[in-house]
Residue frames relative to the residue before (quaternion, step in Angstrom):
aa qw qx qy qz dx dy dz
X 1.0000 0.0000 0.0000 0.0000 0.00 0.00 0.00
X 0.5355 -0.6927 0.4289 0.2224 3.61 -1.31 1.00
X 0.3885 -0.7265 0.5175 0.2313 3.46 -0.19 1.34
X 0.2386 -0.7261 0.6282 -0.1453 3.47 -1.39 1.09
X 0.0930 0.8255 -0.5168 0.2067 3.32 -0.10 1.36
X 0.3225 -0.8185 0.4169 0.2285 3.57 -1.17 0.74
X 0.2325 -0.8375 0.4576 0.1875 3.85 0.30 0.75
X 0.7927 0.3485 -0.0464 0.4980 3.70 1.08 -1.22
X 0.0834 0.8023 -0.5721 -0.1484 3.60 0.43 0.40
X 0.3941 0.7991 -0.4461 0.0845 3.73 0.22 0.63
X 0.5843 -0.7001 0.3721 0.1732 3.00 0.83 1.22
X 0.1744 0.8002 -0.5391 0.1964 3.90 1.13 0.72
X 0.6076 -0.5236 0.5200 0.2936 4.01 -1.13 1.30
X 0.8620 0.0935 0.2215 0.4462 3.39 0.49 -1.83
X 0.1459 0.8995 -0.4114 -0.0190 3.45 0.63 0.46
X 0.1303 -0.8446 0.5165 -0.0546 3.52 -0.24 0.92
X 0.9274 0.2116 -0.0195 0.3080 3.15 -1.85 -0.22
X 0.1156 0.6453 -0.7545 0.0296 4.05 0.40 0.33
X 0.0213 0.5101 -0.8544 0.0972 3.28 -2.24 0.30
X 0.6581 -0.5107 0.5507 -0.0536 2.55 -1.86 1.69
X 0.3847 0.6719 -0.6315 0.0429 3.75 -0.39 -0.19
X 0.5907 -0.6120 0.5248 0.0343 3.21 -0.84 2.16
X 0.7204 0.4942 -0.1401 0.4661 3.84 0.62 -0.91
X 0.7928 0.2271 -0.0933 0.5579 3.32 0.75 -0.72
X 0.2132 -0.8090 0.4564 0.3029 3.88 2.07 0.61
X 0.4315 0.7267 -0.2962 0.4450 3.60 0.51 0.88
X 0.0476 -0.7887 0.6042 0.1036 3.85 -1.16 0.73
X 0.2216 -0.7710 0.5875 0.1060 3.46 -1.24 1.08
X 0.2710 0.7537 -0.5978 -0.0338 3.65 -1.31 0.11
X 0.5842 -0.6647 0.4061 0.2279 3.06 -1.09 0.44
X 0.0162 -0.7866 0.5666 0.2449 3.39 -1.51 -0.02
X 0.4719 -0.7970 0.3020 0.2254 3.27 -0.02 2.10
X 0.6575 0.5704 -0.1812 0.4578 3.67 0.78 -1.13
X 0.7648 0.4030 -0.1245 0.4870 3.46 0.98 -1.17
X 0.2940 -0.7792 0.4965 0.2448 3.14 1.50 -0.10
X 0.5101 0.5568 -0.4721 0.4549 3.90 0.49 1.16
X 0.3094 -0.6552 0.6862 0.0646 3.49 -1.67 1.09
X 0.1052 0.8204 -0.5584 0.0644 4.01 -0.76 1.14
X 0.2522 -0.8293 0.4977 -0.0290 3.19 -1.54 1.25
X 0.1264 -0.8207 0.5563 -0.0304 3.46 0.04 0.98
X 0.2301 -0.7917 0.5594 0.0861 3.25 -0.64 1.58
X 0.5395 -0.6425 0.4183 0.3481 3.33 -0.70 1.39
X 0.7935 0.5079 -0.1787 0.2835 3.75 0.86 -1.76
X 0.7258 -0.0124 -0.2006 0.6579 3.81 1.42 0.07
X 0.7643 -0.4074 0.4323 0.2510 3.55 0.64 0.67
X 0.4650 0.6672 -0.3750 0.4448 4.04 1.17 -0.72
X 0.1677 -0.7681 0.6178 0.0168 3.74 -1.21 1.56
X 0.0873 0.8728 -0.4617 -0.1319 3.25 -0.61 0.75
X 0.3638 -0.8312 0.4140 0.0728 3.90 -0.02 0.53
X 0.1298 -0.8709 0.4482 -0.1545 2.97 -0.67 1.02
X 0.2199 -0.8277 0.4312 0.2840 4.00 0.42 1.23
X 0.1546 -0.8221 0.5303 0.1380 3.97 -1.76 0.13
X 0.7293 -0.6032 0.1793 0.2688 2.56 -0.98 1.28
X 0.5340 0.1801 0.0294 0.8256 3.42 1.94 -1.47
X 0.7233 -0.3927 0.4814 0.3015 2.37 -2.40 0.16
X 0.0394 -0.7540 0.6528 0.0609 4.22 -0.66 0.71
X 0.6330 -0.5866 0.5047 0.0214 3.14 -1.57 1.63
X 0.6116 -0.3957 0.3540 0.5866 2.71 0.08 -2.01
X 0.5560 -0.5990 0.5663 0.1065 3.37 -2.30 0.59
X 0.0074 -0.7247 0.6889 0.0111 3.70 -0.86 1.04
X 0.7061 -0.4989 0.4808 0.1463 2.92 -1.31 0.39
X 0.1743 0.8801 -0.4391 -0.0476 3.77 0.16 0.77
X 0.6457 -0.6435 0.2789 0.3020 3.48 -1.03 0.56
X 0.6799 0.5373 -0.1911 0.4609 3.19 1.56 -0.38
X 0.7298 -0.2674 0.2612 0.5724 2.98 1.22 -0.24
X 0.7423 0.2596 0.0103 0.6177 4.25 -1.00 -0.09
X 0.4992 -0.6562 0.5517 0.1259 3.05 -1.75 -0.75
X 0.3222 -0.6639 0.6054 0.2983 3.73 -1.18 0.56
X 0.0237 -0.7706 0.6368 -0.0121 3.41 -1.23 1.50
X 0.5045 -0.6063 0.5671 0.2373 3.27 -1.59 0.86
X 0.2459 0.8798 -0.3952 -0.0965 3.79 -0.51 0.80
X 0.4884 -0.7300 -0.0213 0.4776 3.41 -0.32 -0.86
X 0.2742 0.6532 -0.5001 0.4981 2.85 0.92 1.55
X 0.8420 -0.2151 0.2585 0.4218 3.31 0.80 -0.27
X 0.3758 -0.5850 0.5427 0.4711 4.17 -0.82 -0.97
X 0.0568 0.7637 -0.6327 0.1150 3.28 -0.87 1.22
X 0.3815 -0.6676 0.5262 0.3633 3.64 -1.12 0.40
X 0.3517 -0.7092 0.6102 -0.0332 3.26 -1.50 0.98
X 0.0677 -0.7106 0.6758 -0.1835 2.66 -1.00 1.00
X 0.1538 -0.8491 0.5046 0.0263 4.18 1.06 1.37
X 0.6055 0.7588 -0.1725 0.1670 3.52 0.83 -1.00
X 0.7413 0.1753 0.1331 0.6340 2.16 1.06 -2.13
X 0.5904 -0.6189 0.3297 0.3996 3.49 1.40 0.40
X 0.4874 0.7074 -0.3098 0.4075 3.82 0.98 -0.32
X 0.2023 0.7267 -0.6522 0.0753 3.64 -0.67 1.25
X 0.2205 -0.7038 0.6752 0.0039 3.72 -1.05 0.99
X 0.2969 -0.7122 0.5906 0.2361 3.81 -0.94 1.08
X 0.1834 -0.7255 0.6512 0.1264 3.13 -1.38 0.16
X 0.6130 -0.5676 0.1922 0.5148 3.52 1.36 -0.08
X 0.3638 -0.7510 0.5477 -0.0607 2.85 -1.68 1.16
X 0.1205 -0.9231 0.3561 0.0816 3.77 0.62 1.81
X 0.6858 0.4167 -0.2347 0.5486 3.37 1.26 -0.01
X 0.1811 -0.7512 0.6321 0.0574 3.84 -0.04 1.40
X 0.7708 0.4388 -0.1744 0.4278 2.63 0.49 -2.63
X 0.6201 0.4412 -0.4251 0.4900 4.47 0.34 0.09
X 0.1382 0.7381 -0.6543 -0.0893 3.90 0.31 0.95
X 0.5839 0.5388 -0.5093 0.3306 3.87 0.49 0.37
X 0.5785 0.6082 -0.3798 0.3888 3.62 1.18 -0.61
X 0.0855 0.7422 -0.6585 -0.0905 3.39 -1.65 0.21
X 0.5084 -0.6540 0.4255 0.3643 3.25 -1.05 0.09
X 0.3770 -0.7098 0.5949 -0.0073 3.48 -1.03 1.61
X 0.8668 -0.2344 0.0957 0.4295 4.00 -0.63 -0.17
X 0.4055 -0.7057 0.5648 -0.1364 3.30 -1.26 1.30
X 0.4655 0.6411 -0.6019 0.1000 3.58 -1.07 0.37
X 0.4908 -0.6843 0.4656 0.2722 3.79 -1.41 0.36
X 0.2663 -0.8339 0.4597 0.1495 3.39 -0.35 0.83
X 0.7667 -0.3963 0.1580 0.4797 3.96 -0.32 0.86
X 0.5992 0.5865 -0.1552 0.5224 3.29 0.71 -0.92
X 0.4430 -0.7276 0.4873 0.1924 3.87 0.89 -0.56
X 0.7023 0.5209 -0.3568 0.3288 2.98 1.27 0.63
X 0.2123 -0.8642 0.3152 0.3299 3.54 -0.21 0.87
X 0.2560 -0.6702 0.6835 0.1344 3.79 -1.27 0.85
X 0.0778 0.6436 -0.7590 0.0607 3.61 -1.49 1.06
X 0.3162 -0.5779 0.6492 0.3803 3.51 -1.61 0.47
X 0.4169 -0.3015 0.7805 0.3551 3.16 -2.52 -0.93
X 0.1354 0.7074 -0.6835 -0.1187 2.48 -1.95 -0.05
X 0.5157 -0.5864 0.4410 0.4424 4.01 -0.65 0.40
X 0.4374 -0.7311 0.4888 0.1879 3.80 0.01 1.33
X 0.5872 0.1549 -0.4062 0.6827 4.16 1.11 -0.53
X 0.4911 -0.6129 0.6059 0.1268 3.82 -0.69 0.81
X 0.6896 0.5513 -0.4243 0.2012 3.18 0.41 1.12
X 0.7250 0.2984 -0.3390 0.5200 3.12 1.61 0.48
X 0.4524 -0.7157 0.4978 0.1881 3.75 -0.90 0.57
X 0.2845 0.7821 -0.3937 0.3903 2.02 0.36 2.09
X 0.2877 0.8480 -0.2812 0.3450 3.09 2.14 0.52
X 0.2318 -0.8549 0.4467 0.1261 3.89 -0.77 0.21
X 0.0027 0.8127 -0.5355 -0.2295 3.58 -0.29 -0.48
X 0.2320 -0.7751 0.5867 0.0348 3.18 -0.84 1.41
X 0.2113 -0.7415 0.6308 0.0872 3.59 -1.90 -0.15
X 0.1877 -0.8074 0.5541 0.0763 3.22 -0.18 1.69
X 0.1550 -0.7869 0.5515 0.2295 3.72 -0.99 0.74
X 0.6705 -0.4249 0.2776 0.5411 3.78 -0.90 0.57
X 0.6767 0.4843 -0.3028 0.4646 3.85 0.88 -0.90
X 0.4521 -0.6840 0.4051 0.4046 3.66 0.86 0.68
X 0.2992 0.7191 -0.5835 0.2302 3.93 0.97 0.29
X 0.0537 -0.8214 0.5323 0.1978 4.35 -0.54 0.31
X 0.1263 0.8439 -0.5135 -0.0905 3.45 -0.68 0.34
X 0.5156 -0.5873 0.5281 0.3323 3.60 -1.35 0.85
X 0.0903 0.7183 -0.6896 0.0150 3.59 -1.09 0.61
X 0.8433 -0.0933 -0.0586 0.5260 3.39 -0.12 1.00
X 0.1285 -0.6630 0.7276 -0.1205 3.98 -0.96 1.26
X 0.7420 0.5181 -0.3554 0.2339 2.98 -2.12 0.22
X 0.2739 0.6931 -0.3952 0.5370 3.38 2.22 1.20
X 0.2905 -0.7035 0.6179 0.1973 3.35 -1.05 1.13
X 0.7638 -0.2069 0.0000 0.6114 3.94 1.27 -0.21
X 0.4655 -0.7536 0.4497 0.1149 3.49 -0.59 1.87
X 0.1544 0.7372 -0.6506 0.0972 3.81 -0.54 0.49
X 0.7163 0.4272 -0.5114 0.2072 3.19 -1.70 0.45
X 0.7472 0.4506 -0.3077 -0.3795 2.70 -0.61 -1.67
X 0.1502 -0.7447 0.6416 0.1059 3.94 -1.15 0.79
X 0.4385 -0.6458 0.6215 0.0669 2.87 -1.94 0.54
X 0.4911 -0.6680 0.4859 0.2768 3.16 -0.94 0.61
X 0.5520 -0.3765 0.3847 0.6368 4.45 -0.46 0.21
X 0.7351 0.5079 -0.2839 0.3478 3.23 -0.42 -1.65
X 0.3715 -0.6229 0.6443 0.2428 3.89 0.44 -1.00
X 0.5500 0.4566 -0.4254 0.5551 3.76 0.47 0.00
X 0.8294 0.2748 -0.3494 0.3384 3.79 -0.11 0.10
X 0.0141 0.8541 -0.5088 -0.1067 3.82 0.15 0.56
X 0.1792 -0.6370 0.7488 0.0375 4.19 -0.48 1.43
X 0.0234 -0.5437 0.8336 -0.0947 2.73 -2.30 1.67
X 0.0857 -0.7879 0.5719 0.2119 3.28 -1.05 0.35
X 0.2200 -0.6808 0.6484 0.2601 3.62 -1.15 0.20
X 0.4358 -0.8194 0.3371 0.1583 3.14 -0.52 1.50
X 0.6398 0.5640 -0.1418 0.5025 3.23 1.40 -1.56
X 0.6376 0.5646 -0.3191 0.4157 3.73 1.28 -0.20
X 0.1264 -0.8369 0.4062 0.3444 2.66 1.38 -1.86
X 0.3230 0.7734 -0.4058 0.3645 2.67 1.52 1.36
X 0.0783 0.6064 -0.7571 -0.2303 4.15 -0.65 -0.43
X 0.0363 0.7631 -0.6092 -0.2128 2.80 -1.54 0.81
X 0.2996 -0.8077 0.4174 0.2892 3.86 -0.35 -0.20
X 0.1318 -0.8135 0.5662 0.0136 3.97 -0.76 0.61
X 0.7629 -0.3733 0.4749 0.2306 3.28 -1.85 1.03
X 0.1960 0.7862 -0.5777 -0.0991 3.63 -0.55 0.72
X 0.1940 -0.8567 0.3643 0.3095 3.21 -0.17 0.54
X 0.6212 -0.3454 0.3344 0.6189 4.33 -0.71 -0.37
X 0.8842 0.2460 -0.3006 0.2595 3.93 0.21 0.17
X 0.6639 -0.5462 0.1403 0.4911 2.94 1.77 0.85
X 0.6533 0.4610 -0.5242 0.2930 3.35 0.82 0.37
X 0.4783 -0.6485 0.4875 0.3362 3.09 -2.09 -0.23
X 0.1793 0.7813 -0.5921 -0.0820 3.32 -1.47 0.00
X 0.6063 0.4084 -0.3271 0.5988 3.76 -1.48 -0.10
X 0.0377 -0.8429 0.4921 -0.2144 3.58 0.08 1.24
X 0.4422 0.7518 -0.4713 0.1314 4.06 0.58 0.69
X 0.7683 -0.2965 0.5112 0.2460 2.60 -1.49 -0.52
X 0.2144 -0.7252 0.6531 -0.0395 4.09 -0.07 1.38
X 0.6537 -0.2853 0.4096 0.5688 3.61 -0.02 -1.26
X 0.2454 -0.6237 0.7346 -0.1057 2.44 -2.26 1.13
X 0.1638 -0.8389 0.5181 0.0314 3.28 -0.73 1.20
X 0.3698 -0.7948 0.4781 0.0546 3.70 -0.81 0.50
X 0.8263 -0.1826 0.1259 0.5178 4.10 -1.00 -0.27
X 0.9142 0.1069 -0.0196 0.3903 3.25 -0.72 0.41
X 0.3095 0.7680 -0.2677 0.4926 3.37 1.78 0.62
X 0.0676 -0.8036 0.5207 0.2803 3.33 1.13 -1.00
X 0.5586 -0.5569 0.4692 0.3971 4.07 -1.04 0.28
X 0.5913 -0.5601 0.5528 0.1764 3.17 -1.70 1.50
X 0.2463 -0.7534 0.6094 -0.0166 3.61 -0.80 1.57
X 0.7080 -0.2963 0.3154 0.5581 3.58 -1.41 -0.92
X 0.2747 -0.7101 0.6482 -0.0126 3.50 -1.56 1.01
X 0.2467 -0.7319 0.6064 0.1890 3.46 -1.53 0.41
X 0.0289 0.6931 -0.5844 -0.4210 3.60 -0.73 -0.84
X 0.5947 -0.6220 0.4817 0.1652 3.16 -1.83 0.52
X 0.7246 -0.3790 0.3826 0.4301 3.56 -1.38 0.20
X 0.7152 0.4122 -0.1285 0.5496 3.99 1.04 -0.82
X 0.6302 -0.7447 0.1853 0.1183 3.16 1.39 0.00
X 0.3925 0.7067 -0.2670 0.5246 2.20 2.75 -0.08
X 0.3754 -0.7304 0.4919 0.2893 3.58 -1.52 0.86
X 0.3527 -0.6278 0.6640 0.2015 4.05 -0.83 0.95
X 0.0716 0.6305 -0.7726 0.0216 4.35 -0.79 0.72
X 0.4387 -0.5159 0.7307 0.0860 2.96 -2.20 0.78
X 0.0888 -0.8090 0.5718 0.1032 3.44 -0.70 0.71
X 0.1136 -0.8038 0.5711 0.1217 3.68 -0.75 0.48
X 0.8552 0.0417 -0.2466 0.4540 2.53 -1.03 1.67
X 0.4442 0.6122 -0.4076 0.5116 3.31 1.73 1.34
X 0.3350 -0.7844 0.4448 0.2733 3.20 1.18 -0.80
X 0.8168 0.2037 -0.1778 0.5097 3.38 1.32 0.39
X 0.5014 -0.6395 0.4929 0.3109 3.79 -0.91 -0.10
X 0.1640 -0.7464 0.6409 0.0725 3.92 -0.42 0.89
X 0.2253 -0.6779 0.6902 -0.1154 3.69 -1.45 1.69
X 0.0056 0.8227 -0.5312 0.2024 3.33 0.21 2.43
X 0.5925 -0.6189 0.4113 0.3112 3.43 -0.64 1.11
X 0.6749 -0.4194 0.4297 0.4289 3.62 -1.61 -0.02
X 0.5325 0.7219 -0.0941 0.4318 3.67 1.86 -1.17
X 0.0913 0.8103 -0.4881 -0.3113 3.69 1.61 -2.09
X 0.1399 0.6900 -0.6181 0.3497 2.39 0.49 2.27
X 0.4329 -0.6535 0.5317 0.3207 3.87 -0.44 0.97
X 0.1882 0.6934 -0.6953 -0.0186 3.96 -0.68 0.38
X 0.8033 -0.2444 -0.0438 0.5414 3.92 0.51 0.42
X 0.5057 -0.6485 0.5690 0.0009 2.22 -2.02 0.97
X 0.0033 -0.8489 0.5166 0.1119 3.85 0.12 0.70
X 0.3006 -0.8032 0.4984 0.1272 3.25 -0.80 0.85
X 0.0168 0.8862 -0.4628 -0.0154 3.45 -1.09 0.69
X 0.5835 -0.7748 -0.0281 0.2419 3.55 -0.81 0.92
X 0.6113 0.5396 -0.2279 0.5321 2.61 1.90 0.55
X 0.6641 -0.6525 0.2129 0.2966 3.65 -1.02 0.65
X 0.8128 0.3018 -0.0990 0.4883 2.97 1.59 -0.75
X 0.1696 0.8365 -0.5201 -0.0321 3.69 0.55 0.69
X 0.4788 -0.8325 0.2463 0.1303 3.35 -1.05 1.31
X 0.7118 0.0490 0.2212 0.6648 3.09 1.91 -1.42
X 0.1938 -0.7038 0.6788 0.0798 3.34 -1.26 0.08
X 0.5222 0.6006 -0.6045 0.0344 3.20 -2.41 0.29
X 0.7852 -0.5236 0.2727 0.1868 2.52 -1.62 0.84
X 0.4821 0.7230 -0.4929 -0.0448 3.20 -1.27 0.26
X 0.4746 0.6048 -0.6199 0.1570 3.32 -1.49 -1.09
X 0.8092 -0.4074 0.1740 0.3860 3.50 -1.54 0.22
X 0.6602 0.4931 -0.2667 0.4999 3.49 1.33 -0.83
X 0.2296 -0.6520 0.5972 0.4069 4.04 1.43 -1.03
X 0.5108 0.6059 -0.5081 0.3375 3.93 0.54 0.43
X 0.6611 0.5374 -0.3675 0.3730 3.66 0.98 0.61
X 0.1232 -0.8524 0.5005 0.0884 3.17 -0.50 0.32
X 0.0257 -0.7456 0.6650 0.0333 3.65 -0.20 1.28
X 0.3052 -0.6031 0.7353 0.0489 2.99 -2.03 0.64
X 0.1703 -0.7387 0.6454 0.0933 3.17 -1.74 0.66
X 0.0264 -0.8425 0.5152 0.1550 3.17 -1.21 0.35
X 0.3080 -0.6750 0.5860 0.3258 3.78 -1.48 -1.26
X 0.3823 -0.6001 0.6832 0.1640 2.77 -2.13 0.51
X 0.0515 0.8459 -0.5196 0.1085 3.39 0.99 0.21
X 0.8463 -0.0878 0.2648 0.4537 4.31 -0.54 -0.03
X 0.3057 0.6042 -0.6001 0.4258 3.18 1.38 0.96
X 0.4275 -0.6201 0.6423 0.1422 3.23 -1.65 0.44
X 0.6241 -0.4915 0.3061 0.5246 4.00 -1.04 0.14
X 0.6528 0.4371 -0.4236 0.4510 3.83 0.80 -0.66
X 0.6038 0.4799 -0.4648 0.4349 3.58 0.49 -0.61
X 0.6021 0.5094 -0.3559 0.5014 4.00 0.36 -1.38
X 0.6786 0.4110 -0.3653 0.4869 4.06 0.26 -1.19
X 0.6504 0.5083 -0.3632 0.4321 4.12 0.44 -0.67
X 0.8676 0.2077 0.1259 0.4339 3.31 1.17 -0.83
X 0.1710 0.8229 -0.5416 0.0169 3.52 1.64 0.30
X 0.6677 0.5289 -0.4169 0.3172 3.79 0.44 -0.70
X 0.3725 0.7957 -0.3919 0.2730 3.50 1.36 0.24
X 0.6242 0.4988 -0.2208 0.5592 3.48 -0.28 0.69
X 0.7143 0.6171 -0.0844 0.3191 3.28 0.85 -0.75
X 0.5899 -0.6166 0.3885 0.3477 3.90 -0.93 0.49
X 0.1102 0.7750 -0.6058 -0.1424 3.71 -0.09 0.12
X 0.0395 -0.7101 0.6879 0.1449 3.60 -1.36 -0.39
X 0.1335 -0.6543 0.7424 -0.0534 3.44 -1.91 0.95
X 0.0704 -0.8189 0.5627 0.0887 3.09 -1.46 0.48
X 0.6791 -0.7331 0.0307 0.0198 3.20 0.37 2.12
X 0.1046 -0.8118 0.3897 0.4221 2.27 1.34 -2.26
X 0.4572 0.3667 -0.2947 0.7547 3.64 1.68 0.72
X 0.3888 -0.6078 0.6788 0.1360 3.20 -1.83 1.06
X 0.4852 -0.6519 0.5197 0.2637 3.28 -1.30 -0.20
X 0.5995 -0.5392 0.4553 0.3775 3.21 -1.00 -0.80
X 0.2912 -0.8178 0.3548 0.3471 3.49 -1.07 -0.02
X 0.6600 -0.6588 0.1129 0.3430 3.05 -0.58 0.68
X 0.4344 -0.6437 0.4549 0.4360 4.00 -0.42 0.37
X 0.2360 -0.6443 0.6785 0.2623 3.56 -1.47 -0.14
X 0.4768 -0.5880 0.5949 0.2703 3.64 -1.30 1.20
X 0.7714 0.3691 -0.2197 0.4695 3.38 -0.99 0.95
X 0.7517 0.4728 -0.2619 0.3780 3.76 0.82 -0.91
């Protein structure tokens, strides 16, 4: 069985979006709800934390420097450190309930994040594509809450999930960023809990968070189920790789609307975990490169 360990006990509302950044030997993620940016040095383990201005989704890696972040106001580059956000644009005025939810760059250097209606009740989410030329475009709407997105090695396979459906699907990418051939990957059902943020692996295999599953699910190129990794908490949020080898795999999670019995079942909730699988990941793209 895959050992499971907590590295971050910070107790994050909403934790979201970890990212690798190779450069800085180091993993960041966010906690959307708590309105906090966190860094876990790979080499003693040391968290440091950082407050935001808005709520932040997710973090990509930019070439210039910082990072491009999905928020709710919009996608702006970031710069948590040093306290420095710059918009880049913001496609949904007339949706003042929407925000942007998960984020990731996709070989190619471009970064793709959904929306979503932040009181999750209307389906009304989007998924956009930022090109290095700050050009944005909708490619594909009608998500009740946007989660994922991962790529396949090759780039030719883009996975999205709609959480609230419990759907992953996966799409045609082609060499200039579009999509097509829209299906269905997997669908999950009772007691499953709802498909969260995902990685893919070196093999190509997809890693899903499950909320309110209590574990992480490892679906072939195929969405075949070949394991199931359990974890100790109810709500894990995301996943990815890293450290120097990419053979880790941290996880985030939440305490979102837990009550005191739920928090006592689970105090590590909220909290950074890592495993190490036995599969490496990938490295990460830079926006822009």
């Amino acid at each position: 069985m895959t050992e499971i360990a907590c590295v971050a006990a910070v107790h994050a509302i909403l934790g979201e979006g970890p990212v690798w950044v190779a450069a800085r030997n180091a993993l960041y993620w966010t906690d959307i709800e708590g309105r906090r940016v966190y860094r876990r040095d790979f080499a003693d383990g040391n968290v440091s934390q950082w407050a935001t201005p808005f709520r932040v989704g997710s973090l990509a890696p930019y070439k210039g420097g910082g990072f491009v972040a999905g928020t709710d106001r919009g996608l702006y580059f970031a710069d948590p450190e040093r306290n420095l956000y710059n918009p880049i644009a913001d496609p949904e005025p007339e949706l003042p309930t929407n925000r942007f939810n998960d984020g990731k760059v996709d070989r190619a250097g471009r970064f793709w994040a959904g929306t979503m209606d932040g009181t999750e009740k209307a389906a009304q989410g989007s998924l956009y594509r930022l090109d290095p030329d700050l050009s944005l475009t909708r490619v594909d709407e009608g998500y009740s809450v946007t989660n994922g997105p991962a790529f396949s090695p090759d780039g030719r396979i883009l996975y999205h999930n709609d959480s609230g459906r419990q759907l992953t699907y996966a799409f045609d990418l082609d060499e200039a960023g579009n999509v097509s051939n829209r299906r269905a990957f997997a669908s999950f059902g009772t007691g499953d809990g709802y498909p969260d943020g995902m990685t893919v692996d070196s093999e190509g295999c997809l890693w899903i968070a499950f909320w309110d599953g209590w574990c992480l699910r490892r679906l072939s190129p195929e969405g075949e189920l070949l394991e199931v990794l359990q974890v100790p908490v109810a709500r894990p949020t995301s996943c990815a790789f890293g450290g120097p080898d990419l053979d880790h795999l941290f996880i985030t999670s939440a305490r979102r609307d837990f009550d005191e019995t739920a928090l006592a079942a689970q105090p590590q909730a909220g909290g950074l975990f890592v495993a190490k699988p036995g599969v490496k990941g990938l490295a990460e793209a830079v926006f822009g490169a």
